[in-house]
ZAGURO-872495 format. One line per 8 residues: number of its first residue (from 1); for each residue x, y, z of C-alpha. Coordinates in steps of 0.02 Angstrom, whole numbers, plus 50000, padded with zeros to 5 digits. Example, Ala and Ser with C-alpha at 12.3 -4.5 7.8 and 13.67 -1.06 7.14 Angstrom:
1> 50615 49775 50390 ~ 50684 49947 50357 .
This chain:
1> 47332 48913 48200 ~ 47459 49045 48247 ~ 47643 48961 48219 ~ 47708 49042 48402 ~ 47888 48995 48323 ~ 47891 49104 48200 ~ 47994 49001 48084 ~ 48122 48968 48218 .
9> 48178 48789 48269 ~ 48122 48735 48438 ~ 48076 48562 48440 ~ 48275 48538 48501 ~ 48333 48645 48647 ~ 48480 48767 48601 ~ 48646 48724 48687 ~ 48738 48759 48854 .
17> 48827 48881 48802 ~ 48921 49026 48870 ~ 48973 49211 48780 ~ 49141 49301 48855 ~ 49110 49435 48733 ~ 48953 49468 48819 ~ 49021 49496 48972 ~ 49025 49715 48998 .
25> 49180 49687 49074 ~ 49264 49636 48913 ~ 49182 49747 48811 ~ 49253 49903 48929 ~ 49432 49821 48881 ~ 49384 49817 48692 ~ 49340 49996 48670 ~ 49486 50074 48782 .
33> 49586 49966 48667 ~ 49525 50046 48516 ~ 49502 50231 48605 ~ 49331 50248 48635 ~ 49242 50300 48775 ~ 49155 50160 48871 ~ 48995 50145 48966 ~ 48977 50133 49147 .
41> 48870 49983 49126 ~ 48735 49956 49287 ~ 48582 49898 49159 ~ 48581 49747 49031 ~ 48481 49642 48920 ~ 48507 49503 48812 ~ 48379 49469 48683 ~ 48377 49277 48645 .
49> 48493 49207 48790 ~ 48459 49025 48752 ~ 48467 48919 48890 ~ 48501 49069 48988 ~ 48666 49036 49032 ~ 48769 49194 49005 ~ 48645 49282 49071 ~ 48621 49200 49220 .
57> 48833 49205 49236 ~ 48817 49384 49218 ~ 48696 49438 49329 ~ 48778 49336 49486 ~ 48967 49373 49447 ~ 48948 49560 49449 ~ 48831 49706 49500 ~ 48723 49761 49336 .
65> 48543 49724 49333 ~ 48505 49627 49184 ~ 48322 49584 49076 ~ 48283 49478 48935 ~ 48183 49365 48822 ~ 48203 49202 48752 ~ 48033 49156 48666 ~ 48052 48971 48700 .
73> 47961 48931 48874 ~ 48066 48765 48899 ~ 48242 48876 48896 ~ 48169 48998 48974 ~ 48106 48891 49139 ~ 48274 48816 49168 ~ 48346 49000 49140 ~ 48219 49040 49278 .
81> 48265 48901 49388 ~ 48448 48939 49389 ~ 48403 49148 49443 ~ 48286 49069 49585 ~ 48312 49184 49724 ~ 48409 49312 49634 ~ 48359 49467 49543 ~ 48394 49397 49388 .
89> 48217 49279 49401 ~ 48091 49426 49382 ~ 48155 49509 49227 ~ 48154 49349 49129 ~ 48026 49336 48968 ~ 47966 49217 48880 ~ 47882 49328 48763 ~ 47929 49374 48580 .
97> 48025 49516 48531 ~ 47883 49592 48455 ~ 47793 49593 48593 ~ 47942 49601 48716 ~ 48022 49768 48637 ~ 47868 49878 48642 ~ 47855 49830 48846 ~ 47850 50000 48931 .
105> 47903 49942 49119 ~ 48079 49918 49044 ~ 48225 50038 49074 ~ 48334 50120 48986 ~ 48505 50005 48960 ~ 48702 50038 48957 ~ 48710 49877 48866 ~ 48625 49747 48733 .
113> 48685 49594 48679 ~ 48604 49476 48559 ~ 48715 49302 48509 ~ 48697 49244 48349 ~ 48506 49264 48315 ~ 48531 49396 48209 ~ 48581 49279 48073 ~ 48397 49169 48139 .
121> 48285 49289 48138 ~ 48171 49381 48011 ~ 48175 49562 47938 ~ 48014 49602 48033 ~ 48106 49556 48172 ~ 48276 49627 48125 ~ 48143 49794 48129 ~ 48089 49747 48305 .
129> 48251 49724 48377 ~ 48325 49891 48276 ~ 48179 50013 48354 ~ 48211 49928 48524 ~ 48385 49976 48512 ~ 48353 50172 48459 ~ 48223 50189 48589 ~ 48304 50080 48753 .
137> 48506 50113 48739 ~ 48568 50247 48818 ~ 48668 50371 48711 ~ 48867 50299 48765 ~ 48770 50126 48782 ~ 48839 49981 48705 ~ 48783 49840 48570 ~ 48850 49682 48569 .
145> 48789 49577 48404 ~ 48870 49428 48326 ~ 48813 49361 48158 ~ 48844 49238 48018 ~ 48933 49353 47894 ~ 49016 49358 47700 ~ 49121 49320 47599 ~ 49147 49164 47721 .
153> 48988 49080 47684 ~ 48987 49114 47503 ~ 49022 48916 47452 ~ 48952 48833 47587 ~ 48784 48946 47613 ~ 48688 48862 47482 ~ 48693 48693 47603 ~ 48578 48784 47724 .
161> 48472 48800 47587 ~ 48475 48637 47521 ~ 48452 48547 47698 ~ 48313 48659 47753 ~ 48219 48617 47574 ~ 48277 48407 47602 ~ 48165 48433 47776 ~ 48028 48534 47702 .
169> 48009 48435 47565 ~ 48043 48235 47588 ~ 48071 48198 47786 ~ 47927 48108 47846 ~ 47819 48201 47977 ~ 47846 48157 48161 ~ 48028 48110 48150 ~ 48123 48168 48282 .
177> 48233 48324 48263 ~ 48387 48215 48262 ~ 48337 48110 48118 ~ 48285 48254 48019 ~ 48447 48326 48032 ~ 48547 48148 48000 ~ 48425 48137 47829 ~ 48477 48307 47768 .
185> 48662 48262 47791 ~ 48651 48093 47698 ~ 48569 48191 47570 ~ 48691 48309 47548 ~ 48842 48202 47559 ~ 48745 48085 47412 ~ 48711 48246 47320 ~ 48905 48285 47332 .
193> 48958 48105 47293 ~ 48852 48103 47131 ~ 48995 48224 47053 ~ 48887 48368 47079 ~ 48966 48533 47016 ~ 48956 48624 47156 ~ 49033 48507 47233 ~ 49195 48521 47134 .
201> 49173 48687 47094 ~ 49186 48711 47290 ~ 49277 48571 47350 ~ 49278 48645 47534 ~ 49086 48589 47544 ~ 49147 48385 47573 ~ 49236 48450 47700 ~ 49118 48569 47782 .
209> 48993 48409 47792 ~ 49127 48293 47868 ~ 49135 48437 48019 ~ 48943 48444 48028 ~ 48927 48270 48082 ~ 49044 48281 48225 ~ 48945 48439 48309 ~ 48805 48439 48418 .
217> 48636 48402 48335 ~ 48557 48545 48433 ~ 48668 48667 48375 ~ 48657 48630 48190 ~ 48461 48638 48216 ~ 48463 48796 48258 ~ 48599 48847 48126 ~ 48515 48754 47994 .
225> 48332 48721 48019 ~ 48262 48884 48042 ~ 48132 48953 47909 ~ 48256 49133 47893 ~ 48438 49110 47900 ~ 48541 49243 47817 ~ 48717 49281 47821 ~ 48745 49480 47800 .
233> 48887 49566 47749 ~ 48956 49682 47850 ~ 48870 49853 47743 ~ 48709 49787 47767 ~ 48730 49773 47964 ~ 48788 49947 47980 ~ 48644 49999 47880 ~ 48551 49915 48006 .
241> 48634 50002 48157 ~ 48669 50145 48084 ~ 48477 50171 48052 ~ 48458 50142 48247 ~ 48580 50276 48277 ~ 48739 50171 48309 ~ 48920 50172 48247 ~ 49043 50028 48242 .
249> 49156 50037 48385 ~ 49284 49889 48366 ~ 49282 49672 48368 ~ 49224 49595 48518 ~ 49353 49455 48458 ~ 49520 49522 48538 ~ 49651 49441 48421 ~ 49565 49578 48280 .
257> 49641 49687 48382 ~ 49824 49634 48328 ~ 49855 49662 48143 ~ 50019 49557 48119 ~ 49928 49398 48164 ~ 49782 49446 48055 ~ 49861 49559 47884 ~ 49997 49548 47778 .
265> 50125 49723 47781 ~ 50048 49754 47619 ~ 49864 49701 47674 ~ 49881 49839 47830 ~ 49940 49959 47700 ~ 49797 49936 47603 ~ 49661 49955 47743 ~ 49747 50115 47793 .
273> 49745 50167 47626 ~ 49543 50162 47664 ~ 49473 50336 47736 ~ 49287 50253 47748 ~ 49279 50141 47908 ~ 49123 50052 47851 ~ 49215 49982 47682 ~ 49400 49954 47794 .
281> 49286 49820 47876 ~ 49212 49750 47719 ~ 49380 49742 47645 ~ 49455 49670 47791 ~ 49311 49540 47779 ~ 49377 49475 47610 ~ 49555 49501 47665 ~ 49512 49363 47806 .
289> 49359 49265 47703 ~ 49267 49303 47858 ~ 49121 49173 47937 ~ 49072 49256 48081 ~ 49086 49434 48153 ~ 49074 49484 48345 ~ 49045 49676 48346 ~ 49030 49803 48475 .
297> 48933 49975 48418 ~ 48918 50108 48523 ~ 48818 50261 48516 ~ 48858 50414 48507 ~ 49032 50355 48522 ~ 49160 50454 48591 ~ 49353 50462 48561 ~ 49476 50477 48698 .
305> 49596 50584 48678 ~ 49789 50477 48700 ~ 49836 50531 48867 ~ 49654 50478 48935 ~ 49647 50316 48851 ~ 49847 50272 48930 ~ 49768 50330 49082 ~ 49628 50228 49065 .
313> 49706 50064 49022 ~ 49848 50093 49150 ~ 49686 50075 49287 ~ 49623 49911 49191 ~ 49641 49745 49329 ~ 49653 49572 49237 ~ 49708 49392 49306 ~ 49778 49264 49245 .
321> 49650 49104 49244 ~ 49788 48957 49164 ~ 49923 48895 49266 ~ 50075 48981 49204 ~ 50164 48794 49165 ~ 49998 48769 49050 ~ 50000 48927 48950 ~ 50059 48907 48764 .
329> 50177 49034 48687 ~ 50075 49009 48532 ~ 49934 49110 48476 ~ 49810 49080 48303 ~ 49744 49204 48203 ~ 49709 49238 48002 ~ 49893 49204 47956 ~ 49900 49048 48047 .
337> 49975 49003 48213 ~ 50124 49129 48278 ~ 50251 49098 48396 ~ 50246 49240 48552 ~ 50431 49301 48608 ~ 50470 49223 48761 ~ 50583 49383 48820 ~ 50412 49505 48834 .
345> 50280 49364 48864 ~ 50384 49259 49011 ~ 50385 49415 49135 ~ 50220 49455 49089 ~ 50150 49293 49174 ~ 50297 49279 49304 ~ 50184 49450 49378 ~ 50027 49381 49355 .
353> 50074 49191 49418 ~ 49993 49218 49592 ~ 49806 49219 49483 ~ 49768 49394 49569 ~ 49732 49528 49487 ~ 49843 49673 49450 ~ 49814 49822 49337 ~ 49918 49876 49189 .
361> 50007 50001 49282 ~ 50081 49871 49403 ~ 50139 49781 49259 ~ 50202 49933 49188 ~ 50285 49964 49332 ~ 50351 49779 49366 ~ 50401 49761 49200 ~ 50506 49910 49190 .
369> 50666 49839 49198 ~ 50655 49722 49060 ~ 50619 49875 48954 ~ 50423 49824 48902 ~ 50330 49957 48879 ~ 50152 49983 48916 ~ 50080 49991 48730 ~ 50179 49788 48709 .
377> 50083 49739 48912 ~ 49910 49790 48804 ~ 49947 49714 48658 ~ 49995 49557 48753 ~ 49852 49579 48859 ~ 49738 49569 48718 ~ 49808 49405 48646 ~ 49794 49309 48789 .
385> 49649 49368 48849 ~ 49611 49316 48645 ~ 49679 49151 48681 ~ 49568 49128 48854 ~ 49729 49128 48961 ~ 49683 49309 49031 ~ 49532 49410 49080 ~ 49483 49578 49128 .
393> 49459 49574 49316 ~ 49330 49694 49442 ~ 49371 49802 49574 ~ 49395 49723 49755 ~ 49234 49794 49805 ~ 49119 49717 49648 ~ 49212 49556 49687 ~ 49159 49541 49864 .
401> 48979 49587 49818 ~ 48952 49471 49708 ~ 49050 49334 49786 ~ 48884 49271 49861 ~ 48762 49252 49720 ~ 48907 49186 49606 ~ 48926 49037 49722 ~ 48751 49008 49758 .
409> 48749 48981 49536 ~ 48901 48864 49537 ~ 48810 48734 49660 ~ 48674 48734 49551 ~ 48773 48730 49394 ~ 48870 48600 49482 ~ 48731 48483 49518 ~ 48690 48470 49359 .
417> 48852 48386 49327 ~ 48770 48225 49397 ~ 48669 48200 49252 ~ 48758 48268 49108 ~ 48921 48379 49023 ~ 48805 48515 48971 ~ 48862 48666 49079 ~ 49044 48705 49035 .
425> 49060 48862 49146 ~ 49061 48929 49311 ~ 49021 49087 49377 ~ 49160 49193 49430 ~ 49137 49358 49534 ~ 49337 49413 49495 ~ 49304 49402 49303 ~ 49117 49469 49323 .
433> 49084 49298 49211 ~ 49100 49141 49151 ~ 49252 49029 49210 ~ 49281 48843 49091 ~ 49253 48702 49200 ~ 49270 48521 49154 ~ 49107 48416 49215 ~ 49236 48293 49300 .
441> 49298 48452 49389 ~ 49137 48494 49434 ~ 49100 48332 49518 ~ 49226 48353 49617 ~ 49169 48521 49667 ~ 48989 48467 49700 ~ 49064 48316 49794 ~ 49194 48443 49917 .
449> 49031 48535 49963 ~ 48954 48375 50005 ~ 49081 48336 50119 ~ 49203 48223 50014 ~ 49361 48304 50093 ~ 49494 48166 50035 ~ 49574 48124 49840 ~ 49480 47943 49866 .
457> 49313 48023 49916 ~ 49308 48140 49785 ~ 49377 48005 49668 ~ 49210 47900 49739 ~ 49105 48024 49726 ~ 49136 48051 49552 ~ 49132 47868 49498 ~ 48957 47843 49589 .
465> 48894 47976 49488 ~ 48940 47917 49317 ~ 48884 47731 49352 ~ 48740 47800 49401 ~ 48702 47871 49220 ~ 48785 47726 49151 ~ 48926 47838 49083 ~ 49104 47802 49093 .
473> 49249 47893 49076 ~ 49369 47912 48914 ~ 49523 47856 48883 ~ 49615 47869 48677 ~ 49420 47897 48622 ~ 49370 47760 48707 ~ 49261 47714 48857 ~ 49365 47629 49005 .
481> 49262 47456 49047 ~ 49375 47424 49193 ~ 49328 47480 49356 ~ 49479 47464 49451 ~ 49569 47561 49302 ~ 49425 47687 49309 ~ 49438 47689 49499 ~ 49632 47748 49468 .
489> 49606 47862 49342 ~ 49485 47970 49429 ~ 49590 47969 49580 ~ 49740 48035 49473 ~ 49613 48176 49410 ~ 49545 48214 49595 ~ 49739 48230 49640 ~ 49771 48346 49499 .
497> 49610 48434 49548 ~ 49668 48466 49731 ~ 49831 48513 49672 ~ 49811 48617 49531 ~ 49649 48652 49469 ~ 49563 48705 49632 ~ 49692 48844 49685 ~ 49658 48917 49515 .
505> 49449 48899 49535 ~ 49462 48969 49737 ~ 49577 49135 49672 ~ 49440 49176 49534 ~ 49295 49144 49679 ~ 49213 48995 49570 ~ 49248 48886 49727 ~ 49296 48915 49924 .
């Protein structure tokens, strides 16, 4: 019998989750960034989109058309129910990217993304997916692929290997997903409590299992459960995507783009030191023990020449999405967390406080007097749009055209909240993509367009909701078995929902 599957796990459904670097908009901010010519992007596709929830965020916040294939048919029927009545529902597949890529009603795309299955997925595949690429991008399109990559993995690889062989070879059949993946950790954590050298050889591993238990079970199912799993080093990805006719454009992951946070003086001097871009990256990879890469490649890449790219960025609209009272001066990257100077960040977010957007130039402009220049407004721009606090922003005209479809999403996405924390985004047509919004936040949402128009009724609405799953909620880690205090508690959260949160959620068009 034909294993439809191909190796891959699907007996648990992959998360809820939602991409940024997937959105075109932030890609367009990536390559000015790093000088290269970006696509116009009006055609899309995302092979593997999960649950179908970038996607589906992409396609309603902004104006590109978008296609792809997830080969599981539960994902990809709630991916279809959320595009109901939008464009988005007809170019949905369920099909496999064998049979997927070698479709000949497709067109020719500005832009492919593909989220972490590259490290899921076979060679045969990898093939698939590599001819797709030289045959459907447009030359000045865009790839966006993200993959488990080395040296990072190097001590705590082998546990894929050693969970994946517990399952194969001594869980019982018909357990459910969830046990199986509970057995291989107590496994594991025996195997490392016996004194095992590798265990003390690497003694990172005991703590690598103590963080496995605490994530979701679905998403270590999918990381470590599949029949191919391979972290690749950076050279052997660009000999993939160099083979489809691709060059490496820049990170999708913006605080890369800002070496101080990331490289020693003498670390940078060594990298420079490198005239071969392919091996900067590898080096860099060791410099950083690297887990995971997001890349952008790009071909037939072209170079801007300085006074374009200034030009460019000068025209580039972001908004603030944090309260300015909530943004940290404090910013993580390979060097550990650095402190951002109040005297060139403070402005900066005094002129984008009103959560509108505003392009560089303004800021240059604005921030003129306090001697900031525009090459310190990108740099900021890129670490707190790094740090989620920023985010590229459309024109007027793509905002109000989209304003529609992106609401019509967030009422679905918001009914959901009834029954469960799942979805952790909303659809925003300023951003052209996702928006983080708490469930409880959502509630309250789904409650206002319901007709709840006071702090109590929202409050009420809320609380129904959760007793009516039996779910209460938190307080110190714990569930709050009071309902008078619960009562009060959600009633201080609808107030600072009214008061703060919702301004924030109407300026970036997630709510009215």
């Amino acid at each position: 019998m034909h294993d439809w599957s191909d190796g891959y796990m699907t007996e648990l459904a992959y998360t809820y989750g939602y991409y940024p670097e997937l959105n075109p908009l932030r890609a367009r901010l990536a390559l000015l960034e790093a000088g290269i010519v970006p696509p116009e992007v009006r055609t899309a596709c995302e092979l593997g989109f999960g649950q179908g929830m970038s996607i589906a965020i992409h396609a309603a916040a902004a104006d590109a058309a978008w296609h792809g294939t997830d080969f599981n048919p539960a994902q990809v029927g709630f991916a279809r129910e959320l595009a109901q009545d939008l464009p988005l529902a007809a170019n949905l597949s369920d099909e496999a990217f064998e049979a997927y890529c070698q479709r000949a009603d497709l067109p020719q795309f500005d832009f492919i993304a593909l989220h972490g299955i590259w490290s899921w997925i076979s060679d045969a595949n990898r093939r698939v997916i590599a001819s797709f690429i030289e045959r459907k991008l447009k030359v000045g399109g865009v790839v966006y692929v993200s993959y488990n990559t080395q040296p990072g993995w190097a001590a705590t690889g082998p546990l894929t290997e050693l969970m994946a062989g517990f399952d194969a070879a001594l869980n019982p059949p018909g357990i459910g997903p969830a046990a199986r993946i509970d057995a291989a950790l107590d496994f594991a954590d025996g195997l490392i409590a016996s004194g095992a050298l590798y265990g003390k050889v690497n003694p990172q591993v005991a703590e690598h299992l103590k963080r496995l238990r605490s994530q979701d079970r679905r998403y270590l199912a999918h990381e470590y459960f599949n029949r191919d799993w391979q972290p690749m080093p950076f050279a052997r990805m660009r000999t993939w995507m160099e083979g489809a006719r691709l060059s490496y454009a820049t990170s999708a992951q913006f605080i890369d783009h800002v070496p101080m946070l990331n490289l020693t003086a003498p670390q940078q001097d060594m990298l420079a030191a490198i005239p071969d871009a392919g091996f900067r990256e590898t080096t860099r990879d060791f410099i950083v023990n690297r887990l995971f890469r997001r890349d952008y490649w790009v071909r037939g890449a072209r170079r801007l020449a300085p006074a374009d790219r200034t030009g460019r960025l000068r025209a580039v609209r972001v908004v603030l999405v944090t309260p300015v009272a909530n943004v940290k001066l404090k910013v993580s990257g390979a060097l550990g967390e650095a402190q951002l100077h109040e005297d060139v960040y403070r402005p900066i977010l005094a002129a984008l406080a009103d959560h509108r957007p505003h392009s560089l130039g303004e800021l240059e402009t604005v921030l003129a007097p306090h001697g900031t220049t525009l090459a310190r407004i990108v740099e900021a721009v890129m670490i707190l749009t790094g740090a989620g606090n920023l985010h590229p922003a459309q024109d007027d005209e793509a905002i109000a055209h989209a304003r529609a479809g992106a609401l019509l999403l967030n009422t679905r996405l918001c009914a959901l909240a009834r029954h469960a924390e799942d979805v952790g985004c909303l659809a925003s047509p300023v951003t052209g993509g996702g928006f983080p919004v708490r469930r409880i936040d959502q509630l309250f949402l789904l409650g206002r367009s319901l007709g709840a128009a006071s702090i109590e009724a929202l409050a009420d609405f809320a609380d129904t909701a959760l007793q009516a799953q039996g779910q209460r909620i938190m307080k110190d880690g714990q569930p709050v078995l009071d309902d008078a205090v619960q009562t009060g508690m959600l009633r201080d959260q609808a107030h600072s929902f009214e008061t703060v949160r919702l301004p924030v959620l109407q300026a970036m068009g997630v709510a009215t």
